[in-house]
Backbone as JSON Lines, residues from 0, in Angstrom:
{"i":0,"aa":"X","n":[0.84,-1.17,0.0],"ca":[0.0,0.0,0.0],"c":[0.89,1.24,0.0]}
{"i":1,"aa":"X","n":[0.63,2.43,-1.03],"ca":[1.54,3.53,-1.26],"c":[0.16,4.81,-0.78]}
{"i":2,"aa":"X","n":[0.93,5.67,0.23],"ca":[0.38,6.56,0.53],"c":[0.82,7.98,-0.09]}
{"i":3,"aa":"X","n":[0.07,9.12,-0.15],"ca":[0.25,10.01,-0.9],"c":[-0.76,11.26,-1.03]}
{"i":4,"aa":"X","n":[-0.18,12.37,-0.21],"ca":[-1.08,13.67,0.06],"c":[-0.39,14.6,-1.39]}
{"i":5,"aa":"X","n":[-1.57,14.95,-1.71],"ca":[-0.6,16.1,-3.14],"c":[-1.4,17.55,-2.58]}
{"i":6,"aa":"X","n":[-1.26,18.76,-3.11],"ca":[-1.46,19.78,-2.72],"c":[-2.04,20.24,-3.62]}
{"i":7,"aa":"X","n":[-4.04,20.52,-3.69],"ca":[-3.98,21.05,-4.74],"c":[-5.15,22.52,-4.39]}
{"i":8,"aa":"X","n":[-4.44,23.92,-4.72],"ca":[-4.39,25.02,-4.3],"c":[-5.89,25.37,-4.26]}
{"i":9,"aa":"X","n":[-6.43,24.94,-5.78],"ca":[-7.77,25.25,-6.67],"c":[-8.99,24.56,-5.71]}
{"i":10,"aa":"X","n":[-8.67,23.78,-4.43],"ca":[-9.73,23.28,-4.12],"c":[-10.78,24.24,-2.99]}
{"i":11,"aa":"X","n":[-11.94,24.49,-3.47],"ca":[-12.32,25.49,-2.08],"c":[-13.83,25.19,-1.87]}
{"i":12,"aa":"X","n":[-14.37,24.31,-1.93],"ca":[-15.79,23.93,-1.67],"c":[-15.99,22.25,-1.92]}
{"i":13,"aa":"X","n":[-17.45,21.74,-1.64],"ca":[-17.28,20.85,-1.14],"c":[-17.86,19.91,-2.49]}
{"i":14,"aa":"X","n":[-18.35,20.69,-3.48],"ca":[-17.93,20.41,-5.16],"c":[-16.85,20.14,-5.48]}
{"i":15,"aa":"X","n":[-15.79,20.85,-5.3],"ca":[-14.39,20.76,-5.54],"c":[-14.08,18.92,-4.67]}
{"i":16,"aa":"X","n":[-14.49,18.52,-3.62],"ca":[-13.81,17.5,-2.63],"c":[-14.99,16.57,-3.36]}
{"i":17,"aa":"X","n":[-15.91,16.54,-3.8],"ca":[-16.71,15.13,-4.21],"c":[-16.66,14.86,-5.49]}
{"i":18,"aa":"X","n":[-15.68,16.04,-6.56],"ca":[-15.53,15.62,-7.96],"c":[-14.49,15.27,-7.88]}
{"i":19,"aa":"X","n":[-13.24,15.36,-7.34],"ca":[-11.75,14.77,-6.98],"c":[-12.23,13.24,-6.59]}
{"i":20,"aa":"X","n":[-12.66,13.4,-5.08],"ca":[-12.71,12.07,-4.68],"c":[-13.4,10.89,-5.61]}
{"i":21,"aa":"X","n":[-14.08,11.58,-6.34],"ca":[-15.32,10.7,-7.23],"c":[-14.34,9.96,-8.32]}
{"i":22,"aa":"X","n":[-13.43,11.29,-9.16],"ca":[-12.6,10.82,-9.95],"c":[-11.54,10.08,-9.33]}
{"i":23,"aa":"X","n":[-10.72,10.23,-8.75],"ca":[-9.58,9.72,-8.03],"c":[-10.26,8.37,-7.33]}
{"i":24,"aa":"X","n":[-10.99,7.9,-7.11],"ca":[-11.79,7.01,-5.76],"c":[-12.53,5.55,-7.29]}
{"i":25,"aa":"X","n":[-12.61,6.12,-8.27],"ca":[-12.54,5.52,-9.46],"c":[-11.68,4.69,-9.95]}
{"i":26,"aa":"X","n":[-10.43,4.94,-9.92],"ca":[-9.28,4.35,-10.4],"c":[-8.92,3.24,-9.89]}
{"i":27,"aa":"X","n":[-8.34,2.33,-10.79],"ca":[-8.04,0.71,-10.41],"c":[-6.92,1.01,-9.77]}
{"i":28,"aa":"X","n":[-7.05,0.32,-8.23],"ca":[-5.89,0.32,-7.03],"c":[-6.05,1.14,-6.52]}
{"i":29,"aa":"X","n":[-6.75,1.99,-6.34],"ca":[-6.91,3.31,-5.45],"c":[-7.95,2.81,-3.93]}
{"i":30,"aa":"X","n":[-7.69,2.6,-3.34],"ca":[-8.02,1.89,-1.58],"c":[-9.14,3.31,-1.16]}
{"i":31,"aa":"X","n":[-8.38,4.14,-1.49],"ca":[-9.1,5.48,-0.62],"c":[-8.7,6.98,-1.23]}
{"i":32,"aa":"X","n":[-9.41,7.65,-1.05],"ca":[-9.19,9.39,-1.34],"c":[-10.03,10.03,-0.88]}
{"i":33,"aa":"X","n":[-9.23,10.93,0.03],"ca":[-10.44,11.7,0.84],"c":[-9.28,13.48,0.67]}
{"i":34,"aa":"X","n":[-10.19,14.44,-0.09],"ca":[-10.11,15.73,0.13],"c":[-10.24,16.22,1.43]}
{"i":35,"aa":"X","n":[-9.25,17.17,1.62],"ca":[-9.11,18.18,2.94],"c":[-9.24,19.61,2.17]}
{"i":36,"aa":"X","n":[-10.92,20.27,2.65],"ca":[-10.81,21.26,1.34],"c":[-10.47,22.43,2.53]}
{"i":37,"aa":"X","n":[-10.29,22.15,3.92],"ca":[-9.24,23.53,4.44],"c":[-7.85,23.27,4.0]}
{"i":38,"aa":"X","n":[-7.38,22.29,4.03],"ca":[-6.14,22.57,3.71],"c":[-5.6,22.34,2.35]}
{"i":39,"aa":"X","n":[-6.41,22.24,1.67],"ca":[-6.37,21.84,-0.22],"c":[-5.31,21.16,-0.33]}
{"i":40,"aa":"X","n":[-6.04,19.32,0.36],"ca":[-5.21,18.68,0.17],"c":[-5.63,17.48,-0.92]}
{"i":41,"aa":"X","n":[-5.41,16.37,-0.97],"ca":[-5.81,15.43,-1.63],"c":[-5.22,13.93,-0.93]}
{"i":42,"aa":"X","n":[-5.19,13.53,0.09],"ca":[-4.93,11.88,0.33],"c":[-5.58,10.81,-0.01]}
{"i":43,"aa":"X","n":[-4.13,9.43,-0.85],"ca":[-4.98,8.67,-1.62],"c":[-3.88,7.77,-1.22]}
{"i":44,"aa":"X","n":[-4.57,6.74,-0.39],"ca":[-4.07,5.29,-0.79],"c":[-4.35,4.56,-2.11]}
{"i":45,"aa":"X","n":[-3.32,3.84,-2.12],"ca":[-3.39,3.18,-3.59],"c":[-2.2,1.77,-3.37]}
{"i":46,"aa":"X","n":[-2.6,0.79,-4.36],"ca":[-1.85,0.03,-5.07],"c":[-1.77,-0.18,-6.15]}
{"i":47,"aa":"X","n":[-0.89,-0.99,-6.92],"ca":[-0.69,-1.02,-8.64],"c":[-2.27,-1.24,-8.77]}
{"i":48,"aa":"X","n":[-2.5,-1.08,-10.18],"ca":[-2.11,-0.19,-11.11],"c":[-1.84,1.05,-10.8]}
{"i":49,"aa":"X","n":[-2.39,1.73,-10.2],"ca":[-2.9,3.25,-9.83],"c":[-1.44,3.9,-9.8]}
{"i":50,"aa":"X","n":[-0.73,4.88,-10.08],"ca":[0.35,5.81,-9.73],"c":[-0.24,7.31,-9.43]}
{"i":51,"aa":"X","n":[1.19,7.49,-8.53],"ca":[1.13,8.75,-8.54],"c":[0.31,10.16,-9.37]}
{"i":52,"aa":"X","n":[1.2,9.68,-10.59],"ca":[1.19,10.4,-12.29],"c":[-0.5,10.48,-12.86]}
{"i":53,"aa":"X","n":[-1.05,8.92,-12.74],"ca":[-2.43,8.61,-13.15],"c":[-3.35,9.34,-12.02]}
{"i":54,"aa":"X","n":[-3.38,9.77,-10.69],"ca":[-4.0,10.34,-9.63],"c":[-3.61,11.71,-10.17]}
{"i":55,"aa":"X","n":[-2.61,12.13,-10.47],"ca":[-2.42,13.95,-10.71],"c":[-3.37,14.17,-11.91]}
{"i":56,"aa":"X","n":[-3.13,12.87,-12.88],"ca":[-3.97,13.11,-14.13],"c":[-5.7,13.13,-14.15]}
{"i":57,"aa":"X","n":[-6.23,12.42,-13.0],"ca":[-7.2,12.25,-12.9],"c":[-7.95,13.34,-12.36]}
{"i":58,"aa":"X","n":[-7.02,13.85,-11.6],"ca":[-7.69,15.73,-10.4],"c":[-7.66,16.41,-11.62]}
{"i":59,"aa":"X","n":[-6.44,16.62,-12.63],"ca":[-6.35,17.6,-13.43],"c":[-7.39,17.65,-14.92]}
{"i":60,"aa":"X","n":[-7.58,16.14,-14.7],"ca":[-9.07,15.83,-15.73],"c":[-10.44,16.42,-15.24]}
{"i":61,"aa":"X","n":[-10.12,16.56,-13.89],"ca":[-11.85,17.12,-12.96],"c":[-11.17,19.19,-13.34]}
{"i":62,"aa":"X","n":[-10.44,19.59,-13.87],"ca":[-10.15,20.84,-14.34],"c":[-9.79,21.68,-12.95]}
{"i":63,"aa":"X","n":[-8.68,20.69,-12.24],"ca":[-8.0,21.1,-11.09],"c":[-6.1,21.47,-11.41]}
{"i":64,"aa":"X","n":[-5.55,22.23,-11.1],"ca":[-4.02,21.81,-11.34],"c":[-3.53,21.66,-9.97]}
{"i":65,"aa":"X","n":[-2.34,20.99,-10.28],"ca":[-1.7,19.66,-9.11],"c":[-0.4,20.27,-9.55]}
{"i":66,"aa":"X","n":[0.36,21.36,-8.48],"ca":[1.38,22.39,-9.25],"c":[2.74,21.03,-8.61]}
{"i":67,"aa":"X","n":[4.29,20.74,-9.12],"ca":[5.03,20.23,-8.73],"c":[4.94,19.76,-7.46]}
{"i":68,"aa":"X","n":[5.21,18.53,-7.02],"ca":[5.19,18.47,-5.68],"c":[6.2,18.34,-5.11]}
């Protein structure tokens, strides 16, 4: 199991935390994702398949950006 908080700035309501989690919470190997929309965060357990890369791609598909981490 690979754990993994990313930071993403754009999140500020609770639209923003159920279209992330919805997309991200989707993905094959993904265990869990739960938005922190005070601290515009994003935590997601996961195992293979799922990466890192495919979770940034998936927030940034819900028309979020996921700046360097």
């Amino acid at each position: 199991m690979t754990e993994t908080t990313l930071s993403v700035p754009e999140i500020h309501c609770d639209h923003c935390k159920h279209s992330i989690e919805g997309a991200v919470g989707a993905l094959d190997g993904v265990t869990s994702a739960a938005v922190d929309v005070e601290q515009r965060t994003v935590s997601v357990e996961f195992d293979a398949p799922a990466s890192v890369d495919g979770i940034i791609e998936a927030i940034e598909d819900q028309g979020y950006e996921v700046p360097a981490q």
